[in-house]
C-alpha positions as CSV (number, residue, x, y, z in Angstrom):
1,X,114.1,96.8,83.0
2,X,111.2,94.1,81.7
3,X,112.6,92.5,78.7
4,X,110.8,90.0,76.5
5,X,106.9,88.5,76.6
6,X,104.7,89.0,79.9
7,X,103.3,86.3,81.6
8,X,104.2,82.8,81.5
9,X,107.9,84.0,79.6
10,X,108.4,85.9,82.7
11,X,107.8,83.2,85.0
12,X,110.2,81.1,83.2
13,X,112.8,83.6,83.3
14,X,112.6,83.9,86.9
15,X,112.3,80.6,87.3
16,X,115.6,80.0,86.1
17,X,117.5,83.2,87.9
18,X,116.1,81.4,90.8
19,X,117.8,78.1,90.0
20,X,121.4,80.7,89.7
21,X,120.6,82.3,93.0
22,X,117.2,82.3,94.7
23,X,117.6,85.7,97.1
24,X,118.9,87.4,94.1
25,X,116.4,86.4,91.4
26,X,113.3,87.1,94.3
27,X,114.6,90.7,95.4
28,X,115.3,91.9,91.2
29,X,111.5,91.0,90.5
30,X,108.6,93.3,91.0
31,X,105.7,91.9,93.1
32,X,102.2,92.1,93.5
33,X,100.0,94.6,92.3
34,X,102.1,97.6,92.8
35,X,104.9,95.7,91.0
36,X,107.3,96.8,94.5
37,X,110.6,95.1,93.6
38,X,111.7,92.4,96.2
39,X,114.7,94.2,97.1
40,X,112.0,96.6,98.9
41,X,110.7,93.8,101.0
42,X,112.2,95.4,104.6
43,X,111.6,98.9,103.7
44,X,107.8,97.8,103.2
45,X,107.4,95.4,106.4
46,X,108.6,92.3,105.5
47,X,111.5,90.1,107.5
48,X,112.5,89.1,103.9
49,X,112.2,89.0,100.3
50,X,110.8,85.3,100.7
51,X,108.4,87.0,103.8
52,X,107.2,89.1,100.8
53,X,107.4,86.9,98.2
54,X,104.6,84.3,100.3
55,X,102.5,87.1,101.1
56,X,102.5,88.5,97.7
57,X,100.9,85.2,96.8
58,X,98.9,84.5,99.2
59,X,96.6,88.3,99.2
60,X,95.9,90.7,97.3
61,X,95.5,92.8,100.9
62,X,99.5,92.5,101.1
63,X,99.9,93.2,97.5
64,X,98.4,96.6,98.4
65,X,99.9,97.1,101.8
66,X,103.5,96.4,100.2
67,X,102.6,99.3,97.8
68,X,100.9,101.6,100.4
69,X,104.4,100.8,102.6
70,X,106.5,102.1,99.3
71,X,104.4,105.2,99.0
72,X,105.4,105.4,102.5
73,X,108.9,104.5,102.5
74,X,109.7,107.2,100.0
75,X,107.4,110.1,101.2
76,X,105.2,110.0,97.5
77,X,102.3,110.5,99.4
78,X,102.4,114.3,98.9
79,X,102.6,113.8,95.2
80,X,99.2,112.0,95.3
81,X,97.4,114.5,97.8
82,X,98.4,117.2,95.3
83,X,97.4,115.7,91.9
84,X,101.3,115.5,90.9
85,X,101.3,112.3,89.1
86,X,104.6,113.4,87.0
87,X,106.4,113.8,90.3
88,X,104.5,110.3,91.5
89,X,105.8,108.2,89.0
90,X,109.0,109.4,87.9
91,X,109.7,108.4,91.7
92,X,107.7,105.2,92.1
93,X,108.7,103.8,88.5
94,X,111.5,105.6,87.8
95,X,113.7,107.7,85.3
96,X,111.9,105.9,82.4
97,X,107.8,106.6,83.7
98,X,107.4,108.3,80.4
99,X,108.1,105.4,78.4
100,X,105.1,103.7,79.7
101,X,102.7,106.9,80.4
102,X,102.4,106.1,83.9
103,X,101.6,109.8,84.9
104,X,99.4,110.2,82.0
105,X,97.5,106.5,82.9
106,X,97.4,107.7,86.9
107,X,96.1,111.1,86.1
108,X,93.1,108.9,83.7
109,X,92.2,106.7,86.9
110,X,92.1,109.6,89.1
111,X,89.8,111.4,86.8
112,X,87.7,108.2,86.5
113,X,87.6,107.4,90.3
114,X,86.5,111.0,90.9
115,X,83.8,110.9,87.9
116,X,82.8,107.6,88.9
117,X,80.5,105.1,90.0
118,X,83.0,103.1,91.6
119,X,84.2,99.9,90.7
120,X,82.1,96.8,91.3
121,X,83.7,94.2,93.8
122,X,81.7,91.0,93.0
123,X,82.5,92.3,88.9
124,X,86.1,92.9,90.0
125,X,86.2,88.9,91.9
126,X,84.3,87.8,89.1
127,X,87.2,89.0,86.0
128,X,89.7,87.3,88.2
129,X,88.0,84.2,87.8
130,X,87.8,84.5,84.2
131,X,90.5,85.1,83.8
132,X,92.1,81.9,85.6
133,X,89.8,79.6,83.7
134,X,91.3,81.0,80.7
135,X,88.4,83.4,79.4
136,X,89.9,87.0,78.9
137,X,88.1,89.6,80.4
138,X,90.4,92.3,79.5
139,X,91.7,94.5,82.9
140,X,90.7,93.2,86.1
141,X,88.6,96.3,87.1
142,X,85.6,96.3,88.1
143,X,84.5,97.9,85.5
144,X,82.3,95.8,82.2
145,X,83.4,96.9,79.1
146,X,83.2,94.4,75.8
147,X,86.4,92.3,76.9
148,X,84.7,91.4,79.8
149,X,81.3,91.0,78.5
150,X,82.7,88.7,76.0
151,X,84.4,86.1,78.2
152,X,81.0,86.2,80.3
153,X,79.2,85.6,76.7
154,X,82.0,82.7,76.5
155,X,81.9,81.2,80.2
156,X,78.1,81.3,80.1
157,X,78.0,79.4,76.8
158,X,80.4,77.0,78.4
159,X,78.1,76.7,81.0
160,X,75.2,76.4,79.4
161,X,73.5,79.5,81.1
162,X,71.7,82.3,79.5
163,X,74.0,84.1,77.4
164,X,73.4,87.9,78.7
165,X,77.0,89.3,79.1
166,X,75.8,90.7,82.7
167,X,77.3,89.1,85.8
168,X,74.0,87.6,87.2
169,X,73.4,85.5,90.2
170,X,73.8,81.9,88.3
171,X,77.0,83.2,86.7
172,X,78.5,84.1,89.6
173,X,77.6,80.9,91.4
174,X,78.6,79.0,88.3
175,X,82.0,80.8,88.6
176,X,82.2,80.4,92.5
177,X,81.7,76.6,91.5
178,X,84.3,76.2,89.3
179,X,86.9,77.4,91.8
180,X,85.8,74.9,94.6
């Protein structure tokens, strides 16, 4: 169960269960964007949880086959052909799913997906990079909605570019830049 602060807290709790015992503390986490816990790592095509653990880090195209190899694993794709995103979670997060809405928040992406226009990629790139030079662009979507048209306001003041909001050629060079 996730106890305490998110990020960095995290990160030093595991850091220390890894100092204890390194196989153990990698295999109780949850990896990647899919949060597939490490104990998963053969069941999902890795050798081992350290297998996992590298190419969790190293693409976000793992991250998403390690989920897509738990969906897999446990038979759940029926659940998402048929719109049954009770049955979904309450087998990919478990007994608790309810606690944090997860059918409820699938159900809302699904409708969105479906509405649409899809998600823009170079946006999507572009709130990641935000986000690591500290500006908080809310979700890392695709999707611009005032979080993320406020760290752009705050990265192209930084920058001194014209302050628009919109991800525009020089801001996106100006963000490829500073991750050189």
């Amino acid at each position: 169960m996730f106890e305490g602060k998110g990020g960095a807290f995290q990160h030093d709790r595991l850091a220390r269960a890894v100092a204890l015992d390194r196989k153990a503390a990698l295999e109780s986490a949850s990896w990647g964007l899919g949060q597939v816990m490490g104990y998963n790592a053969a069941s999902v095509g890795f050798a081992d949880v350290e297998a996992m653990v590298k190419a969790m880090r190293d693409s976000e195209d793992a991250q998403f086959q390690a989920m897509v190899g738990f969906i897999k694993a446990n038979d759940l794709s029926k659940f998402l052909q048929l719109g049954d995103w009770e049955s979904f979670a309450r087998r990919y997060n478990g007994p608790d799913f309810k606690q944090n809405r997860y059918d409820e928040k699938l159900a809302e992406e699904h409708a969105r997906y479906v509405k649409g226009p899809l998600p823009d990629l170079k946006l999507r790139a572009a709130q990641l990079k935000l986000t690591y030079l500290g500006f908080n662009p809310g979700p890392v979507d695709g999707w611009s909605g005032k979080r993320t048209q406020g760290a752009l306001f705050g990265f192209q003041t930084s920058r001194n570019l014209p302050v628009t909001g919109r991800l525009d050629n020089a801001t996106l060079s100006a963000l490829e830049a500073a991750h050189a």
